[in-house]
C-alpha positions as CSV (number, residue, x, y, z in Angstrom):
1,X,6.4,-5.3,16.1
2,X,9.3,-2.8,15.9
3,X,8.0,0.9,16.5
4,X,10.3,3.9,16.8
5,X,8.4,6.3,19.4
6,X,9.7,10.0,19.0
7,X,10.7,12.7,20.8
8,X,10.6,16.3,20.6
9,X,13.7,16.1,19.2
10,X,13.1,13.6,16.3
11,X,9.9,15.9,15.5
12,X,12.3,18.7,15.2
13,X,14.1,16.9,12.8
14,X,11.6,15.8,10.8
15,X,9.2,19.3,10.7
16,X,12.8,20.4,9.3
17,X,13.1,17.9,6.4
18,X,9.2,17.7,5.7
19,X,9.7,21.8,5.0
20,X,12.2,21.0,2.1
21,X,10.4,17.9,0.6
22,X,7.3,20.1,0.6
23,X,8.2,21.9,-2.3
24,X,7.3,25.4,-0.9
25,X,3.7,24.0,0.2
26,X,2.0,20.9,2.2
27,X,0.9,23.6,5.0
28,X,2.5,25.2,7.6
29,X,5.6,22.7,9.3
30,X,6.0,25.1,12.4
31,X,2.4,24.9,13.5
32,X,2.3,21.3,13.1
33,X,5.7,20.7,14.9
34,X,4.3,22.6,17.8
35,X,0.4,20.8,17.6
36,X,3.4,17.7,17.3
37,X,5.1,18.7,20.6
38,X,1.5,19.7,22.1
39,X,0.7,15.9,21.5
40,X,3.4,14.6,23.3
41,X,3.5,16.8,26.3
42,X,0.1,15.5,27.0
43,X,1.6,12.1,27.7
44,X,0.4,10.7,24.6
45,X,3.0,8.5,22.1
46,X,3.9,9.0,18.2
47,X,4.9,5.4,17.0
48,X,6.6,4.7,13.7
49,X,5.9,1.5,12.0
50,X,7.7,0.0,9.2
51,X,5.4,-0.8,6.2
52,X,7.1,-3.7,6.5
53,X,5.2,-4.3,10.0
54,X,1.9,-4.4,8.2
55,X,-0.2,-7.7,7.3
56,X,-1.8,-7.5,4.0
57,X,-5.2,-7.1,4.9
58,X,-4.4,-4.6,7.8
59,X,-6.6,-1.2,7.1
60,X,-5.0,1.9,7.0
61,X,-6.0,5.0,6.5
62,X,-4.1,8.6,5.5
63,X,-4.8,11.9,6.6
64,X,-3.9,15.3,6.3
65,X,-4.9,19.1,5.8
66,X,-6.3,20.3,2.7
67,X,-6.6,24.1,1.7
68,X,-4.5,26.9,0.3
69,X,-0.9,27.7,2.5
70,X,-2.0,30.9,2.6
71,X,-5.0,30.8,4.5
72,X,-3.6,28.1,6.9
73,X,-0.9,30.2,8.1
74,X,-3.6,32.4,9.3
75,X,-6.5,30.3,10.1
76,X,-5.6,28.0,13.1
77,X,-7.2,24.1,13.5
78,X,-9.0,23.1,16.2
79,X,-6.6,20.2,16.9
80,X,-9.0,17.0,16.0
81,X,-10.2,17.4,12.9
82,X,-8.1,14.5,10.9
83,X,-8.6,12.3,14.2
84,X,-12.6,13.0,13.4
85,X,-11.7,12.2,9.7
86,X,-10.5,9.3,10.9
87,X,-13.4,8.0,12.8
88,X,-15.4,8.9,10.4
89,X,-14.1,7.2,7.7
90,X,-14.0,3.9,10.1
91,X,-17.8,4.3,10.4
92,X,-18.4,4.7,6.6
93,X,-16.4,1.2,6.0
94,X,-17.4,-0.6,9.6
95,X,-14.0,-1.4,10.2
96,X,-11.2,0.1,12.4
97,X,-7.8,1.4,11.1
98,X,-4.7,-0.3,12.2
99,X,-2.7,2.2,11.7
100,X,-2.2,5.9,9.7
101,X,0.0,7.5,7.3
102,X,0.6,10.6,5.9
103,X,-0.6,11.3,1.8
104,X,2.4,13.7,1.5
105,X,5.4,13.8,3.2
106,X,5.9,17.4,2.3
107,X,5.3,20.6,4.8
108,X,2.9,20.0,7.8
109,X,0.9,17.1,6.4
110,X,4.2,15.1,7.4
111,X,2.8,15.6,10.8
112,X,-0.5,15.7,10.6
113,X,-1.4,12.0,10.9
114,X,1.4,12.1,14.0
115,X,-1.3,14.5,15.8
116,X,-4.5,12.0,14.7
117,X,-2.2,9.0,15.5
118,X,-1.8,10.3,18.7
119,X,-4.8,11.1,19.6
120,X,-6.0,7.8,18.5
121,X,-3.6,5.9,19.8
122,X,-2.5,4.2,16.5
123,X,0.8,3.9,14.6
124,X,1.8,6.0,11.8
125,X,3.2,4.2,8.9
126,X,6.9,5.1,7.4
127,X,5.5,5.9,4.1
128,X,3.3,8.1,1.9
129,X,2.3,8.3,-1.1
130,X,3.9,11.2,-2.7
131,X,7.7,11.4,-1.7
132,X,6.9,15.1,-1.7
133,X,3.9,17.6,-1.6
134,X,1.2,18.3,-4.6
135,X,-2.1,20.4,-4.6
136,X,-4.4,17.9,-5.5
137,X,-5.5,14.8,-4.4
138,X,-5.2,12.7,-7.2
139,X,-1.6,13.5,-7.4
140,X,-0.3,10.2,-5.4
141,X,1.1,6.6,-5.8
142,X,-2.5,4.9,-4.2
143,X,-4.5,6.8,-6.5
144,X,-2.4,6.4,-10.0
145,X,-1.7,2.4,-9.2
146,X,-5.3,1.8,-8.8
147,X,-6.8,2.5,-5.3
148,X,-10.5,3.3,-4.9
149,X,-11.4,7.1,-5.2
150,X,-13.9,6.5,-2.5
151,X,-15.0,6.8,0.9
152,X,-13.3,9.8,1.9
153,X,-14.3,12.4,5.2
154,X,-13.6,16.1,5.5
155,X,-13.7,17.9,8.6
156,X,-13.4,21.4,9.7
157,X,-12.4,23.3,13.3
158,X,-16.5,24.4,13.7
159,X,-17.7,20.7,14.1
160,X,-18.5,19.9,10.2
161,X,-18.0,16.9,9.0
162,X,-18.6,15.4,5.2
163,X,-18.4,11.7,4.5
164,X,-18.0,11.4,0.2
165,X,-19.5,7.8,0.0
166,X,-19.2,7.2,-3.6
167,X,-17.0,9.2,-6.1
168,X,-16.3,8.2,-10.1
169,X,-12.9,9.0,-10.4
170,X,-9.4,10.7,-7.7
171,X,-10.3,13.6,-10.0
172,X,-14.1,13.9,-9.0
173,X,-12.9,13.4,-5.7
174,X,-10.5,16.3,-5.1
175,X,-13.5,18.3,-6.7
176,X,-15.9,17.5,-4.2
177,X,-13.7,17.7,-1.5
178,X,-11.8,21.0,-2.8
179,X,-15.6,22.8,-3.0
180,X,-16.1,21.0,0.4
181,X,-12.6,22.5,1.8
182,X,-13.7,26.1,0.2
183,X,-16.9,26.2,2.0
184,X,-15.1,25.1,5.4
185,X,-13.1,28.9,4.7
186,X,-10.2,27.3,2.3
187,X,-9.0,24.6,4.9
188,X,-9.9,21.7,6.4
189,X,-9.0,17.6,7.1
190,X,-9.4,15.6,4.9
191,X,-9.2,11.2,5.3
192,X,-8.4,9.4,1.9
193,X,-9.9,6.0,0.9
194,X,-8.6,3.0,3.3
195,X,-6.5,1.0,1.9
196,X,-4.5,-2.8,2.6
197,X,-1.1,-3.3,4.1
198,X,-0.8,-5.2,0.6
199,X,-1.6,-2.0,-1.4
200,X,0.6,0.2,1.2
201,X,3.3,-1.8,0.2
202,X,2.7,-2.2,-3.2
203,X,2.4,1.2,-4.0
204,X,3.9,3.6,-1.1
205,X,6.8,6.2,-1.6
206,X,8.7,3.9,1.6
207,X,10.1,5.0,4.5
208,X,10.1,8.9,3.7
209,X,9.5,9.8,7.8
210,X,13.0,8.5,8.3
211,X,13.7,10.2,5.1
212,X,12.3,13.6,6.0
213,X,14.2,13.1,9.8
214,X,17.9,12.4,8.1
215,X,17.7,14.9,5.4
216,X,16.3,17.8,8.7
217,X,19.1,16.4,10.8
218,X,22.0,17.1,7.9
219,X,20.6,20.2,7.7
220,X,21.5,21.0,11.7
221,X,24.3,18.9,12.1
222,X,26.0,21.0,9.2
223,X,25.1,24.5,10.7
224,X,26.1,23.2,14.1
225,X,29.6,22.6,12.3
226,X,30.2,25.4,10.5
227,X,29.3,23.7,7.0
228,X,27.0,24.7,4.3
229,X,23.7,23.4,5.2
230,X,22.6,23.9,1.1
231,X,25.4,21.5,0.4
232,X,24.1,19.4,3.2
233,X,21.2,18.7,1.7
234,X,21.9,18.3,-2.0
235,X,24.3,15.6,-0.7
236,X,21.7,14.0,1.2
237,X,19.2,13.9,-1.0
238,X,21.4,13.6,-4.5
239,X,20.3,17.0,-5.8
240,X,21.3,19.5,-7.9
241,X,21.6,23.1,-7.1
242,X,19.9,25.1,-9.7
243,X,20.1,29.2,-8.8
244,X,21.3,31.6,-6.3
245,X,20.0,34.5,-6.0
246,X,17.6,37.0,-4.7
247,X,14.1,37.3,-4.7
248,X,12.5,40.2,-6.9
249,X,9.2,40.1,-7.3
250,X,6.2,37.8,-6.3
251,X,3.1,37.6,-7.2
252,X,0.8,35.2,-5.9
253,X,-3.1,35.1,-4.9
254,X,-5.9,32.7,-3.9
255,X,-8.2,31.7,-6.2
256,X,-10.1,27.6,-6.5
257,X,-8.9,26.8,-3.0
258,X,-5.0,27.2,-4.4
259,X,-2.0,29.6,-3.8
260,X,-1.1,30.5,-6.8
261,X,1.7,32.4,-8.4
262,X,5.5,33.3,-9.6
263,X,9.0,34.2,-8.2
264,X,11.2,35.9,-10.2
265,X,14.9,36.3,-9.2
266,X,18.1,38.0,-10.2
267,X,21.3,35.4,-9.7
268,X,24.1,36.4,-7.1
269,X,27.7,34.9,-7.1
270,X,28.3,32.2,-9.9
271,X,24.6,33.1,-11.3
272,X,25.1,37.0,-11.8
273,X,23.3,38.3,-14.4
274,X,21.0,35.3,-15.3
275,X,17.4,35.2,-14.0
276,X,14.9,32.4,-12.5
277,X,11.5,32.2,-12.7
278,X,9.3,30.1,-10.4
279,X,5.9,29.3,-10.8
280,X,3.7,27.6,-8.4
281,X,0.3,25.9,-7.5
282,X,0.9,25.9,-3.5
283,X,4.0,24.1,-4.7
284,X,6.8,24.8,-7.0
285,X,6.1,23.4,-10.1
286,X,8.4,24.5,-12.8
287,X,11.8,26.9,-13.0
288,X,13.1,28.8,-16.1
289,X,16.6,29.7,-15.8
290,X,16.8,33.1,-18.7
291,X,13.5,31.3,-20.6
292,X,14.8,27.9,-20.6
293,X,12.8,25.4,-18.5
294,X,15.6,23.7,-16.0
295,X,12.8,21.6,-13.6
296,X,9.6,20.6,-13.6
297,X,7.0,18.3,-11.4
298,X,7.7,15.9,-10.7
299,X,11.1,16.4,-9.5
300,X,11.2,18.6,-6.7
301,X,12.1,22.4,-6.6
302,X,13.1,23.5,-2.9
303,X,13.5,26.6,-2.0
304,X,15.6,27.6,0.7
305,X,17.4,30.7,2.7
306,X,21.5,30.7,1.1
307,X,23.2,30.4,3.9
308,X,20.9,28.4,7.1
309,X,19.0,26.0,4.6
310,X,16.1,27.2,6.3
311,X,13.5,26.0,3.7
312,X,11.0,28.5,2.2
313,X,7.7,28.2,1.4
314,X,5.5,29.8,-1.3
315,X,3.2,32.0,1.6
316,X,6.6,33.3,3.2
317,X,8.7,33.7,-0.3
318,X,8.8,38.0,-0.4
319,X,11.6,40.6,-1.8
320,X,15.1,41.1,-0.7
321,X,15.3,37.3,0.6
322,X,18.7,35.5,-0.9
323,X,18.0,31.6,-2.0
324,X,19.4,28.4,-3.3
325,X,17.3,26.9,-5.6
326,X,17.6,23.1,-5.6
327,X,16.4,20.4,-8.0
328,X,15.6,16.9,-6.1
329,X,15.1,14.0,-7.6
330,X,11.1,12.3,-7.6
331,X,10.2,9.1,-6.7
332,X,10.5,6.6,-10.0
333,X,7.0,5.3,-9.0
334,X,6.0,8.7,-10.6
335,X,7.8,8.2,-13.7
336,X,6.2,6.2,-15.1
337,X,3.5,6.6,-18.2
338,X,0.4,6.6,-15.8
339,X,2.0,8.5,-13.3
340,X,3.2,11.3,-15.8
341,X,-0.2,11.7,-16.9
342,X,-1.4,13.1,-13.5
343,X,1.7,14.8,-12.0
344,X,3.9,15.9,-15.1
345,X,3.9,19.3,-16.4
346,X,1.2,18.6,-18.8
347,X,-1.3,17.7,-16.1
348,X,-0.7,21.6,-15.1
349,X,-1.0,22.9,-18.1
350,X,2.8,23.2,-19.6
351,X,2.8,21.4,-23.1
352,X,6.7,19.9,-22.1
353,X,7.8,17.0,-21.9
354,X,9.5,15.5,-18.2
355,X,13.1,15.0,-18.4
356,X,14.3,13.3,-15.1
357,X,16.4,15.9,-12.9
358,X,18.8,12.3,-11.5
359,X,18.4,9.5,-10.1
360,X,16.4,8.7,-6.9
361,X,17.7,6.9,-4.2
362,X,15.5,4.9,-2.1
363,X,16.1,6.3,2.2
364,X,17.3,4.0,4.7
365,X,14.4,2.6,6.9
366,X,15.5,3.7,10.9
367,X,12.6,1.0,12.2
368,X,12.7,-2.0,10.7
369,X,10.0,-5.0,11.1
């Protein structure tokens, strides 16, 4: 089997590209690079695996952090509590994972199941199941496509640890374990439902850690060359750019375990006079450009600083700071029907229908089976 070990280096890459995919949420990325580097300055490994590499009735099992931004930046982990996830979920099911994976590929949680993986000794998976970041936990590819909402284990930094055994639905699920999560002080780690090699590759958003590494080593290469790093990365990812401007006004506050809240900016250079909206639910859901809706979930909205690319997320958004606004393109496996009806705009409460930002091309593999 093919594995692609990283360095410090490649984690600095990939924190960098996880930050933009995560849509202005999926936790904290510089934390989580540093738990990354913390990892592998103990001597342990981070080994990426194809899905490719998997047998079809290998067990694998994602993690990562669960909670409102807001409070994470704040509130620091212990440092095992997804590798206890882990373990716990292998108990629940009497059968070890052979490897992990991340649920989103957005923000910290890109790393996340790096740290477990570690710790574990295990192989992370060069997939997830978003493409992305979202706020709940029915918002993925495994869930929509028809993997089981249960077992799933939550875990906090004080030692607690809750293993949901049986669950009705993904929805009932992220409620139970959101409740959990506020209890735990509005973070925690969270395990999903095990699933096949088979189902992996069935139903995965594929090979989005070489993804996330590419698109955060554009980003450097073109600031190390005196390039635009914004152009950088809507070349990279096939994007549009949607706004520049400056940052207004935000209001935002905690409230059911989410950040919640809206940008508003005044446009700068080619966008003077006009004005963007930006509301969020820990990510960036949907943009208004003077009214008019321009994006909306579940293509991505990024956020990042106009002239480093230096992506911004929805805890660290304030006045006075000067963006690009960039519209990415989502994974088709989430536009479809079924998938439209959990992670379009109307599953957050906008009566709109999706119109497709462009066309997503699927990222080049750098490990192959």
């Amino acid at each position: 089997m093919n594995e692609w070990s990283l360095t410090e280096l490649d984690l600095e890459y990939i924190a960098l590209g996880a930050a933009i995919l995560g849509t202005g949420g999926g936790g904290n990325v510089y934390l989580g690079k540093l738990r990354g580097w913390e990892q592998l300055r103990a001597g342990r490994r981070i080994r990426i695996i194809s899905p490719e590499a998997l047998q079809d009735d290998d067990l694998v099992i994602a993690v990562g952090g669960m909670g409102a931004p807001t409070v994470g930046f704040e509130k620091f982990e212990k440092g095992d509590e997804c590798y206890r996830a882990v373990r716990a979920l292998e108990r629940a099911v009497g059968k070890r994972a052979v490897a992990l994976m991340t649920d989103e590929i957005g923000g910290s949680n890109a790393i996340e199941p790096m740290i477990a993986a570690a710790q574990a000794d295990l192989p992370v998976v060069d997939v997830d199941g978003m493409g992305r970041a979202f706020p709940e936990l029915q918002m993925n590819t495994f869930f929509i496509y028809g993997a089981p909402p249960a077992p799933g284990a939550l875990c906090d930094e004080k030692g607690n640890t809750v293993v949901f055994t049986e669950a009705t639905s993904p929805v009932w699920l992220e409620k139970l374990a959101r409740a959990g999560t506020i209890a735990m002080g509005c973070t925690a780690a969270f395990a999903l439902p095990p699933i096949t090699g088979g189902q992996l590759k069935a139903w995965g958003v594929k090979h989005t850690v070489s993804q996330a590494w590419r698109l955060g080593a554009a980003v450097i290469r073109a600031r190390a060359e005196k390039r635009d790093p914004v152009e950088a990365i809507l070349k990279h990812e096939h994007g549009q750019l949607l706004f520049r401007g400056k940052i207004m006004d935000v209001k935002r506050w905690t409230t059911g375990g989410f950040a919640r809240g809206k940008l508003e900016m005044d446009g700068l250079a080619d966008d003077a006079g006009r004005a963007l909206d930006i509301e969020f639910q820990n990510e960036n859901l949907i943009a208004r450009l003077d009214g008019e809706i321009i994006c909306a979930v579940p293509d991505l909205i990024c956020i990042v600083d106009a002239e480093s690319g230096r992506p911004i997320s929805t805890e660290e958004t304030r006045y006075g700071l000067r963006v690009a606004v960039l519209g990415l393109p989502a994974t088709p496996l989430f536009r479809t029907p079924e998938a439209l009806a959990v992670v379009g705009p109307r599953a957050f409460g906008y009566d709109l229908d999706y119109q497709p930002l462009g066309e997503y091309v699927m990222p080049e593999p750098k490990v192959k089976p």
